[in-house]
Structure formats: structure tokens, C-alpha cells
N, C-alpha and C positions, 0 to 999 in steps of 0.2 A: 446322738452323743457327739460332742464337739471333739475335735481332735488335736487343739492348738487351746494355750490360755487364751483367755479374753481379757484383753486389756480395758479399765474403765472409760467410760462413754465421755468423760471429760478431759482426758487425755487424748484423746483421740479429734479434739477438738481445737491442740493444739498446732500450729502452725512453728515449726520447726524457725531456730532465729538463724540469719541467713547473713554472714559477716560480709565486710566488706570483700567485693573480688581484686584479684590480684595478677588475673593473666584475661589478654584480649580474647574474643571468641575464636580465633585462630589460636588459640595457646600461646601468643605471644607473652613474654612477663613485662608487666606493667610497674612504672612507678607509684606505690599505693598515695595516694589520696582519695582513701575511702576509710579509713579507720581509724582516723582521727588520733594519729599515732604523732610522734614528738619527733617534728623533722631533723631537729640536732640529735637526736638518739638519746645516750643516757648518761647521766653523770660519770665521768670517769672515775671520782671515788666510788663507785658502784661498781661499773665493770671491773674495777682491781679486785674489788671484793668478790665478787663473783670465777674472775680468772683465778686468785686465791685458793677457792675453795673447789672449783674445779679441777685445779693444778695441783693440788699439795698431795704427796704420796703418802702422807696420814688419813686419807680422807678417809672416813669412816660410814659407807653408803647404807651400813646393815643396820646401823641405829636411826629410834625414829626423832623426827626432829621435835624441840621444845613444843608440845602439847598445846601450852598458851602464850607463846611467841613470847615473854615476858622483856625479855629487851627489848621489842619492839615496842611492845605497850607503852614501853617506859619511855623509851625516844618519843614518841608519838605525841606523850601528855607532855612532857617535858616542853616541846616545839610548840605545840597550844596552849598550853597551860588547862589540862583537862588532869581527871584522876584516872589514872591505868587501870583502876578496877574497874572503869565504867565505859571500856573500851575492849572489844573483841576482832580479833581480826579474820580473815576468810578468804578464800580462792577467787581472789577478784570482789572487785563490792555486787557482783553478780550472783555470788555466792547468799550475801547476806540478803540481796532483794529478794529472794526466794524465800530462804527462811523467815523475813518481816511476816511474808502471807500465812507462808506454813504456819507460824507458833502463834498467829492470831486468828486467820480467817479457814475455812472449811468448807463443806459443804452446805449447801444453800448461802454462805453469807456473799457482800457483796465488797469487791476492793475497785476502787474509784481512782479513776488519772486521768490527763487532759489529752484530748484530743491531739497528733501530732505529736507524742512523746516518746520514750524509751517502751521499745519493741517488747522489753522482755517484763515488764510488767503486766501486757497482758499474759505471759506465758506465766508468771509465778503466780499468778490467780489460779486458771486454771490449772495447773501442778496439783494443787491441795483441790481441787473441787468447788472453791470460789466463782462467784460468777462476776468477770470484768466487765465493769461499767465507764464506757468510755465519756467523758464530758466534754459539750461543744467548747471549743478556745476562743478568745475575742483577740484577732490579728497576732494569729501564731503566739501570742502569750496566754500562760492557763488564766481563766475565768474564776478569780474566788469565788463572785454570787453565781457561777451556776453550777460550780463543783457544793458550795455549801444547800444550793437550793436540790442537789442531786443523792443528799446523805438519807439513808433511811433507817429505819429500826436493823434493817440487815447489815450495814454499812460497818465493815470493823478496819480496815485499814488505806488511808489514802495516799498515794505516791505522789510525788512533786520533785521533778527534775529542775534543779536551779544551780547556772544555767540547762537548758532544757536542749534537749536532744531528739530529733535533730535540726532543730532550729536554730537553736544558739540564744534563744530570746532569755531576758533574766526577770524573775517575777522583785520589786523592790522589797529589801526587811521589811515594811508596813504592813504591806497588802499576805506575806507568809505570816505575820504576826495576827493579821488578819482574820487569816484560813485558820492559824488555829486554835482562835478565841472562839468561833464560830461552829468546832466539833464538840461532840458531843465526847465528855474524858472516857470514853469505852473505846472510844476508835484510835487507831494507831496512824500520826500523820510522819510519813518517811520521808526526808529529805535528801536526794540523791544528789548530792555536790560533787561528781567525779569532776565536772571542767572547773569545780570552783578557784582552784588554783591559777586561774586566768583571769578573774580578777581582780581590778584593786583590793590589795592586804585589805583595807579597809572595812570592804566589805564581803570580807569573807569569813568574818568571827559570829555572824549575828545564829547562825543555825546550831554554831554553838552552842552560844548561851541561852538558846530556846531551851534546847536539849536537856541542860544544866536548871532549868526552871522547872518545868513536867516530867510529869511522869508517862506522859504518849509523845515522844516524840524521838524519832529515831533516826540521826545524820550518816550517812556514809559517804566514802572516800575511798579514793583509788591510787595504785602505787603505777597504774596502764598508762595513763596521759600525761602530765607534765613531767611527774618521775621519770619516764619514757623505758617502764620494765615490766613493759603490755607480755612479755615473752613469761615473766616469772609469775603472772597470776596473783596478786597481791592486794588485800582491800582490807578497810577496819569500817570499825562503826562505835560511835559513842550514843550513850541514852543513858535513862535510867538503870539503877541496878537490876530491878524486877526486867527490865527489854532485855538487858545482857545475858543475863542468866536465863530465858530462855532461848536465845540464841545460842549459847552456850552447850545448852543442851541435847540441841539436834544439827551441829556443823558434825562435817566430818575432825573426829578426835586430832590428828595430826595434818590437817589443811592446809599448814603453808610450809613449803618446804625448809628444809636448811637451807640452801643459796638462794631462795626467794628470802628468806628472813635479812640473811647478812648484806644481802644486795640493798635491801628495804632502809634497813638500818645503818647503811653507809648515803645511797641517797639523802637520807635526812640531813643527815652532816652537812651535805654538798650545798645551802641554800641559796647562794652562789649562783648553781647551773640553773636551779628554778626560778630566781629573779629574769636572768640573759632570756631563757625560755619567754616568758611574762612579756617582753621587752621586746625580742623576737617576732611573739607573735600576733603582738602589740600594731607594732611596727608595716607587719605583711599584712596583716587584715584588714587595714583601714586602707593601703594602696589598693588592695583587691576590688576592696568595697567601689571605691572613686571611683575604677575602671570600669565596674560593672553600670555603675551608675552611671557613667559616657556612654552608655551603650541603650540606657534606655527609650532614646527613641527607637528601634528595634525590638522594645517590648522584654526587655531583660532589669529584671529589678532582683537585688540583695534585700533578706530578712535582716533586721537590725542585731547582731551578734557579740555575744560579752564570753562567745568559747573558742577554741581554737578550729573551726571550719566555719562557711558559710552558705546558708543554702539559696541557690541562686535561682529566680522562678525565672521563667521562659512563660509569656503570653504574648507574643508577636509570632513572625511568620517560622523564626527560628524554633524547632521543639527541644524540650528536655532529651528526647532520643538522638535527636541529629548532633546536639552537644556531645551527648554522651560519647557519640561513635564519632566524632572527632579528636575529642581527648584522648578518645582511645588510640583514634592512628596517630597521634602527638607522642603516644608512648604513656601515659599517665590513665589509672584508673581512679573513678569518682565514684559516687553513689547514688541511684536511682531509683528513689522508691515511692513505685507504682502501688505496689501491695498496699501501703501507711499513706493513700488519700495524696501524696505528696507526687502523679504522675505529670506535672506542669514543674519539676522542680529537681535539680540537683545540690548533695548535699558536697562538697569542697574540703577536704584539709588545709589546712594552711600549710604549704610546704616549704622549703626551704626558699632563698632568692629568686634561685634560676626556675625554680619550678613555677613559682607564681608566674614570672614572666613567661613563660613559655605557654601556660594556661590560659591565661589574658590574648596572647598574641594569637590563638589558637580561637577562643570566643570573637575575637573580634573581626580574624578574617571567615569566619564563618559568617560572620556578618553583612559581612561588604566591606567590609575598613581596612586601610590599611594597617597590617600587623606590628 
């Protein structure tokens, strides 16, 4: 007779997600560039609204907050031009990539992503009993033909990070339009846009109007990274009515808080802080990139990057490890992930001036160069 529950055999299969670190192995505290967080922080009409609602001696902590964020929704479409009923929000869009698998895939069925991408789609497969089917990438960008040659009778929901994580690579509107002329209408294709905000406005309505077109396709977005209110947990997702309403279904009833809401919905106001952001990290990424690229005779080469961090491979004599534990004694923590195939490679936030430069100068005398 057992004497402890037994957890399911596919839970147990999961691999716990492992956020960016924040202190050296000696406990030192580090400057995070690992979590791809908003080196300028957060819109000050946000923080007001939030110091606001933290500060007012009315506050009211025992009531729950609005059920379905409705002012937020409404901000939301308003800024897109989307319908608020076709829009749900959630405890980070980390929230809602879970429930995509949950209210579609199961046991035995299979959820498909590309090789090199966001960690926690393989976790939201396995959560429900899915089985993650990882698809080879052609040069760190997802593969349409072998994600579409990779679908099968089993295949009910596909993820696509664009830009993709943690690469930064961007698959173009064609080849997404591509991927999902190419499913089969049972399968659900997810479109995870959290760094889309770092692209040219231009191109960042197209997952929209996918969205707006079928009835399988399901966009999310994040309030964590350009917003920079990675603290309040904050995410939506637009699709069809039939996607939302089951999403709807199985979030938790009151998901995002009151000062996550107000915070949310004072960001939006701010577009302002997220253009400077765009500009910003516009501006540092391509300096970073150059640098790193001086450096490649040393065997150090930049993933080509349309998000706000860079992943920087090491194949010369310098390793991804020796980097890392340099950055570290520099003061500044990165990301290293061995686990995700990526052990020749560090992944970079873009951080503020001085931090880039102090990162740069930090690679390069690791190098032999002068700093």
C-alpha cells in the first residue's frame, strides 16, 4: 500500500522552468541581464497608478478584483483596434500558453514548437498529458517545412514564438501565413508575440489580423517586457470567440489583480515610454551586435535579433562558461542555457548605456583586447 499520492507519470516528466539568476555563486547580487526585463523600468504613468492604488487609505484589499479585466480589454482593443470580446487576459501570457494546450491537447495528443524556443511550452504540453514534439530549426529560425512535415493525426496545437526566445530570430508575416495555410483547421497555431513590441509598429499588426481571419489561431502578449511590469504578471490574448471562451473557461476566475489592472491600463496611455523603449533598445542592440562582431576572429558571433536581448555563441578558444563567470565578476548576470541545446551560447538583455558598455569591455578583455 502506498503511503504518499502518486503524482501522474507525465508530470513528473516535467522539467521545472528555471528563471533568469540574479546573484553570483558567491551570493553576490547581480545586475540582471537574464530576464529580459525593460532596462528603463516602467512607465511612470504606471508606477503613479500603482503607488495610487497602493497608497490611498480607501483601498479596498477584501474585494476581488474585476473578474474580466473589462477596462482593460477595452484599452487593449481600443490601442489595436481588435473587439474586447475577443480578448482575455491572464497572469502573464504564461498563463494563457498553458491553458492554449490545456483546452486543446490531452493525453496522447501531440503540441509541436521549434527547436530553441520558449522553455515553457514544452512544460504546458506536458501539464495536460501532451506529448512535446520538438522540430529541428534552420539557423535558429523556426522551420515552416519541417514543423508542417512534423504534424500528424495527433497534432492539435502548434506554438511559434515571433520574435522567438531565446534567440531573438523573427519568422517573416509570409512564411507565419505560410505555417498556417499549411495546418490542418483542428490544430491550434499559438502565436507568442511577448517581444513583439520591439518591432517596427509595422510589423507587428500581421498576427493580428491572422487572428481576426480563423478560427485556429491564437495571439498573446505581455504587459513583462516593453511595458516593464514583469513584477504585476500581466498578459492577454486575442483569437476567435470559440479560443476565448475556452480560455475563459479554465483561467483562474480573478487572475489579474487590481494594481496589476490599473498599472496595465495606465501603461497603455503611456505610448510615449514604449516608442523611447523601441528606440532605446533599438539603439543598444545594434552597438552590441558591431562589438561582438569585432570580436569574431576570437570565434564569438551574434544570432541576428529583432527582441530586446542577444544570444551571443562562443566557438573559439573563449567558452560560453568562461563568459559567463566573467560577467559575473563584472557584476552583471546573463543566461546560460546548457539544458535548451544552447551550451556554446549566451543569451544578453539589452541593458541600459553603461551596462552594455561595461559587458562589451568585459567580453573583450576576456579576449585579449583591449577593453
Amino acid at each position: 500500500m502506498r503511503t504518499a499520492p502518486v503524482p501522474k507519470p507525465y508530470i513528473l516528466g516535467i522539467h521545472a522552468y528555471v528563471p533568469g539568476k540574479a546573484t553570483a555563486s558567491d551570493g553576490r547580487a547581480l545586475i540582471k541581464l537574464s530576464a529580459n526585463e525593460n532596462p528603463l523600468g516602467s512607465s511612470p504613468a504606471a508606477l503613479a497608478a500603482l503607488a495610487e492604488e497602493r497608497g490611498a487609505d480607501t483601498i479596498d484589499a477584501a474585494s476581488y478584483p474585476d473578474p474580466s479585466a473589462n477596462a482593460l480589454r477595452a484599452a487593449i482593443a481600443k490601442l489595436h483596434g481588435l473587439d474586447a470580446e475577443r480578448i482575455v487576459c491572464g497572469t502573464g501570457s504564461d498563463e494563457l500558453l498553458n491553458l492554449a494546450a490545456q483546452g486543446f491537447a490531452g493525453t496522447g495528443d501531440e503540441v509541436l514548437f521549434s527547436r530553441n524556443s520558449f522553455a515553457v511550452y514544452d512544460i504546458a504540453a506536458r501539464r495536460c498529458g501532451a506529448n512535446p514534439i520538438e522540430v529541428t530549426d534552420r539557423a535558429f529560425i523556426a522551420n515552416v517545412d519541417a514543423i508542417l512535415n512534423a504534424v500528424s493525426e495527433r497534432t492539435r496545437v502548434v506554438f511559434l514564438a515571433n520574435p522567438n526566445n531565446p534567440t531573438g530570430t523573427w519568422l517573416e508575416p509570409s512564411e507565419v501565413r505560410r505555417l498556417h495555410a499549411g495546418l490542418p483547421g483542428n490544430v491550434l497555431l499559438v502565436l507568442d508575440e511577448a517581444y513583439s513590441e520591439y518591432l517596427d509598429p509595422a510589423n507587428q499588426i500581421d498576427g493580428f489580423t491572422l487572428a481576426a481571419e480563423h478560427e485556429n489561431v491564437l495571439v498573446t502578449r505581455t504587459f513583462s517586457k516593453i511595458y516593464g511590469l514583469a513584477a504585476e504578471r500581466i498578459g492577454w490574448a486575442t483569437g476567435a470567440p470559440g479560443l476565448i471562451d475556452v480560455l475563459n473557461r479554465i483561467r483562474g476566475p480573478f487572475n489579474v489583480t487590481v494594481s496589476g489592472q490599473k498599472a496595465a491600463l495606465a501603461a497603455l496611455g503611456d505610448q510615449q515610454f514604449v516608442a523611447e523603449s523601441r528606440v532605446h533598445n533599438s539603439a543598444e542592440r545594434a552597438r552590441f551586435i558591431e562589438a561582438i562582431a569585432a570580436l569574431g576572429n576570437h570565434g564569438l558571433s551574434a544570432v541576428p535579433s529583432e527582441a530586446n536581448f542577444v544570444l551571443v555563441r562562443f566557438q573559439g578558444s573563449v567558452t560560453a562558461k568562461a563568459a559567463l563567470n566573467a560577467i559575473a565578476e563584472a557584476g552583471y548576470a546573463v543566461r546560460h542555457l546548457p539544458d535548451e541545446q544552447l551550451s556554446d551560447a549566451l543569451r544578453i538583455t539589452i541593458g541600459n548605456s553603461d551596462d552594455m558598455v561595461r559587458v562589451t569591455a568585459t567580453l573583450r578583455k576576456l579576449c585579449g583586447e583591449e577593453a
